[in-house]
N, C-alpha and C positions, 0 to 999 in steps of 0.2 A: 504494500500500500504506500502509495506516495501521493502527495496533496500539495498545493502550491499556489501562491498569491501569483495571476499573471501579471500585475503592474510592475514585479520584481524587475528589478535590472537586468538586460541580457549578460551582461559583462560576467564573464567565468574568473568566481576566487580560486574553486578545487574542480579537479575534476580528475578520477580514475578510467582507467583503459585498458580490460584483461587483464585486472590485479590482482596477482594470486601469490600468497603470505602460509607458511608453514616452520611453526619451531623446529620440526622434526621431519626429516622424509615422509614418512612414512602418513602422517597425518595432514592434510589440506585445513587448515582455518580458514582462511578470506579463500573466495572466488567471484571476481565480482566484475560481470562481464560493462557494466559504464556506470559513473555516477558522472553529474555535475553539480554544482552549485551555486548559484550565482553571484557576485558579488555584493556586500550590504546583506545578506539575507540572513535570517535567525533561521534556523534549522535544528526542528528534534528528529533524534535519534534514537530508536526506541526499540527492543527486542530483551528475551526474559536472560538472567544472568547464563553464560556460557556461549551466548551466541556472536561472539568478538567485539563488540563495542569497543573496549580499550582497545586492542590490537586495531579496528581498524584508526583511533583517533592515534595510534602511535605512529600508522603509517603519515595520516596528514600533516601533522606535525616535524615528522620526518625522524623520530626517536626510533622509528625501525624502518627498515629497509625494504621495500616489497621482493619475493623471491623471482617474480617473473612480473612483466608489464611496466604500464605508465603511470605515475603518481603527479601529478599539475597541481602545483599549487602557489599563486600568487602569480603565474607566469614561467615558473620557475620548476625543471623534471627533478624532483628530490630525489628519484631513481638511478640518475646518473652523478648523483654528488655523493662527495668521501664523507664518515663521520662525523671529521671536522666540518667541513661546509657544511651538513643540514646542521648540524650545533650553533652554529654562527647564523644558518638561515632561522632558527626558531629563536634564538635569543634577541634577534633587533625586528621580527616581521609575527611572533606569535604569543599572545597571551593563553597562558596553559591555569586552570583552576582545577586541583585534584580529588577526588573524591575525601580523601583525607586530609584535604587542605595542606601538607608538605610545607606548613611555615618550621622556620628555623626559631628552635625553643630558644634559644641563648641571645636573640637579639631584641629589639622593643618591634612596635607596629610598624614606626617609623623607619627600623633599618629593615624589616621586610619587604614594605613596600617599595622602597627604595632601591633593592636589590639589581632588577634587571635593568635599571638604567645607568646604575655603576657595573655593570657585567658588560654591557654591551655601549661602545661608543656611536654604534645608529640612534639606537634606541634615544639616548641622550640627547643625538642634534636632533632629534622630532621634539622634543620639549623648547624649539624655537625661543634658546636665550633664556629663555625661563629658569633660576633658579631652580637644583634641583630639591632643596628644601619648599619650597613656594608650590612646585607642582604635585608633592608627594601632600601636601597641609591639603590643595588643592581636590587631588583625587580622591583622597580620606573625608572629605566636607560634602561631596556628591551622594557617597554612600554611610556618612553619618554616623563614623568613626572618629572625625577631627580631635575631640577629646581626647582618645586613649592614645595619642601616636609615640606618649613618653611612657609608658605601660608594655611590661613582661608581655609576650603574646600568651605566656602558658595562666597568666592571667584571666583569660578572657572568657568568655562563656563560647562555647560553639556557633552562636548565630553569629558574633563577635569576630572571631576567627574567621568565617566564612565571610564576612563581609572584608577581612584581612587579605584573604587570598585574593578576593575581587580586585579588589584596590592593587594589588601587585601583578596583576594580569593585565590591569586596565592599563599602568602608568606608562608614558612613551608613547600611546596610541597604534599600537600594535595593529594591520590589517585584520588578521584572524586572533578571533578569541575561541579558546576548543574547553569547554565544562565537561568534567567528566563525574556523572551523579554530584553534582557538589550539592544538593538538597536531601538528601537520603536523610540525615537524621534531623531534620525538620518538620513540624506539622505543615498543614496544606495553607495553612493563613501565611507562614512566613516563609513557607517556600514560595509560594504568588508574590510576595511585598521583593523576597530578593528578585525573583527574577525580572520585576518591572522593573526595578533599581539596575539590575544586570542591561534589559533593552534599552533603559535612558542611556545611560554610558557608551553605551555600542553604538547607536544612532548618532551622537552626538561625536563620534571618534569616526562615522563611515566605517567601523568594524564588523566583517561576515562573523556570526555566531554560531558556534556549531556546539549542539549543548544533549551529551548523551543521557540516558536516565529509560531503566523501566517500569516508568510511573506513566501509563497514560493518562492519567486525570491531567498531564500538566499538556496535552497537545494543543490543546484551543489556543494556546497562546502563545504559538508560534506560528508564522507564518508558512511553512513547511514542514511535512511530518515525515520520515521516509521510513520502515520497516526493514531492518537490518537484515530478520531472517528469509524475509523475500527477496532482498535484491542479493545475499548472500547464498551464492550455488552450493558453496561447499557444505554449510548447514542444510541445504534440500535435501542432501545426500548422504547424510547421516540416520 
């Protein structure tokens, strides 16, 4: 099943081409004869646990490798770059939000957020001059953290955190933002509150959204749905 606003922009963020992904010979995970995605678009990702979601947001991201085929994304075949190059391409062009939010316990909010624009010097010259104290006070003030930005992150309560992780995905205005279940331990009120606060951001940055999770109660509120285990062959064939 796949669904889609047609007003969306034609312009291609991702797009896959006979993608086929395996930890093991012996086992096929991804098969995935096209995807695309347009650019600016919010996109759920949705199928029940075991059926690749991570693996495949590893691929567009470019933290794995596909074993056979085309991986497009931004413009750019992730499939024919080294290690280093997608490392370098996901740290100045991709905000990553993890299911277990992956903040670094030993710093404040402030030096998490801050993280990938001291990692990466693209990242930085898209903060257009901007101090990078002023754009981290900045991004933290949208999603309504500003207060705790001198506050332990292990501090914080999980809705807390989540809005943490946000903010350090968001900063630099990365094209692609990829969520992967970051609402899982959420009820339905404040998983809806983050992810409007997630669309403000996005829209406001022209960030394509690609937000996995198998929760469909959260589909209406994305402008694309796509069903992982349909468009994924090698799951047919299990």
């Amino acid at each position: 099943m796949t669904t889609t606003n047609p007003a969306v922009a034609a312009e291609s963020a991702l797009r896959l081409q006979d993608v086929c992904f395996s930890y093991r010979p012996d086992r096929l995970i991804l098969q995935i004869p096209y995807m695309e995605i347009a650019a600016g678009q919010s996109v759920f990702i949705f199928g029940p646990s075991g059926s690749g979601k991570t693996t495949l947001l590893g691929l567009l991201a470019g933290v794995l490798k596909a074993s056979s085929g085309q991986v497009m994304a931004l413009g750019r075949d992730l499939s024919k770059m080294s290690n280093s190059q997608r490392d370098h391409f996901r740290g100045s062009h991709v905000g990553y939000i993890f299911q277990m939010f992956n903040l670094i316990p030993y710093l404040t909010v402030e030096e998490n957020i801050a993280l990938p624009c001291r990692l990466d010097s693209e990242r930085r010259h898209r903060l257009n001059g901007v101090p990078l104290h002023d754009a981290v006070r900045e991004t933290a003030s949208h999603l309504g953290i500003e207060a705790l930005l001198h506050e332990n992150v292990t501090n914080l309560s999980v809705g807390q955190q989540q809005r943490v992780a946000a903010a350090r995905s968001l900063i630099g205005t990365p094209q692609l933002v990829i969520a992967d279940e970051p609402t899982s331990s959420l009820d339905f009120d404040r998983r809806e509150r983050f992810i409007k606060l997630l669309f403000e951001n996005c829209r406001a940055a022209r960030s394509t959204l690609i937000f996995v999770s198998h929760d469909r109660t959260l589909m209406p509120l994305f402008e694309r749905c796509v069903s992982l285990p349909e468009l994924n062959r090698a799951a047919q064939s299990l």
